[in-house]
N, C-alpha and C positions, 0 to 999 in steps of 0.2 A: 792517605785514606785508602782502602780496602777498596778494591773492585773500581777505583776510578784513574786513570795517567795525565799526567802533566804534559803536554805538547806545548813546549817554550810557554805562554803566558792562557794556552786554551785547556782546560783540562775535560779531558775525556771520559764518560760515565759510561761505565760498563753493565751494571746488575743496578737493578731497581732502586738497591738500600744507597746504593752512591748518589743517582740522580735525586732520590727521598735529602739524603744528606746536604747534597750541594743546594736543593730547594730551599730545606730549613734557616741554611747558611746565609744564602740571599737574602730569605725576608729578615734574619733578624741586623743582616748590617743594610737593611733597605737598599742595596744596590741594583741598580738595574741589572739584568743577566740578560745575556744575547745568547743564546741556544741554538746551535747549529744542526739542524736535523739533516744527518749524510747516509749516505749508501756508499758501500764498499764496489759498490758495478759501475757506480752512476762517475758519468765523467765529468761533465760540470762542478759535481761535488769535489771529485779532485783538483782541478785548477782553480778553485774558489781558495781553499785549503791552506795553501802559503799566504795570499791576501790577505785570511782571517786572522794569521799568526799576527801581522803587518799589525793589524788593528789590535791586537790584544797587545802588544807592547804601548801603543801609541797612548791609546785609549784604559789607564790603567783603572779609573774608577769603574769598570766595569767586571761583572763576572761572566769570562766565556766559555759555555760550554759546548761539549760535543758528543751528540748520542746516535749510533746508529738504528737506523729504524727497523734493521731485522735483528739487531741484537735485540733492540729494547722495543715492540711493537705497540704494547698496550701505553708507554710512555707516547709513542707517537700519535697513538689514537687517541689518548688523552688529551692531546694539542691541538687535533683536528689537524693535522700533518700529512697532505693528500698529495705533495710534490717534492720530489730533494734535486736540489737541496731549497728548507724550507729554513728561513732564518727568524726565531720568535724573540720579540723583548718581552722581557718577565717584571716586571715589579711588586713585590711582596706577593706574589701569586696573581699577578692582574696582568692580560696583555696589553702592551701599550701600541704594539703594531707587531707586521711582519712584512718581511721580503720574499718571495716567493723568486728562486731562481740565482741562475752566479752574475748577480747584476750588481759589481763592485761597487758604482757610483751611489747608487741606492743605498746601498749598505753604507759607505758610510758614512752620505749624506744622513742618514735615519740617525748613526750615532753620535755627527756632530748637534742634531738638532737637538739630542737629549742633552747633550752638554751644556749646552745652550740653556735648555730649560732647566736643568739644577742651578745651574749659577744663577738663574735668574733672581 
């Protein structure tokens, strides 16, 4: 896809029409999407970073993305994205939570619980 990169199992949105894409993408196979909101300065966002790879293998029913908020700011206004790194669940456009901060266990304590709640 145009304007977005693959990071092992995380794909990265560059330009609006990607994150638009990878959006539509989500709601129509209903998957949750975990949306990583990072900064290139921020350093928490970088040690989070290989963790999140971690989980996007692990965790394969999930769509991970990754958008930076001076790339993409109006995407991050849109989310109400006021810290990075901000981590958002998506469901067909609905947030289901968010972690604010590189607070591994959270993370993915938050996405075994959604496992949990599909299979249920």
């Amino acid at each position: 896809m145009a304007g977005s990169s693959e990071e092992g199992q995380v794909i990265g949105c560059h330009t609006v029409e990607a994150w638009n894409q990878q959006l539509q993408r989500g709601n129509e196979s209903k998957k949750i999407m975990v949306v990583d909101f990072t900064a290139s300065w921020c350093g928490p966002c970088r040690f989070i970073a290989p963790f999140l790879a971690e989980l996007a293998k692990k965790f394969t029913d999930f769509i991970f993305l990754k958008v930076d908020v001076d790339e993409l700011k109006s995407v991050a206004q849109d989310w109400a994205v006021e810290a990075m790194p901000t981590f958002v669940f998506i469901k067909e456009g609905t947030i289901l939570g968010k972690v604010v901060g590189a607070k591994k266990d959270e993370l993915q304590q938050t996405l075994e619980k959604h496992v949990a709640a599909a299979s249920a």
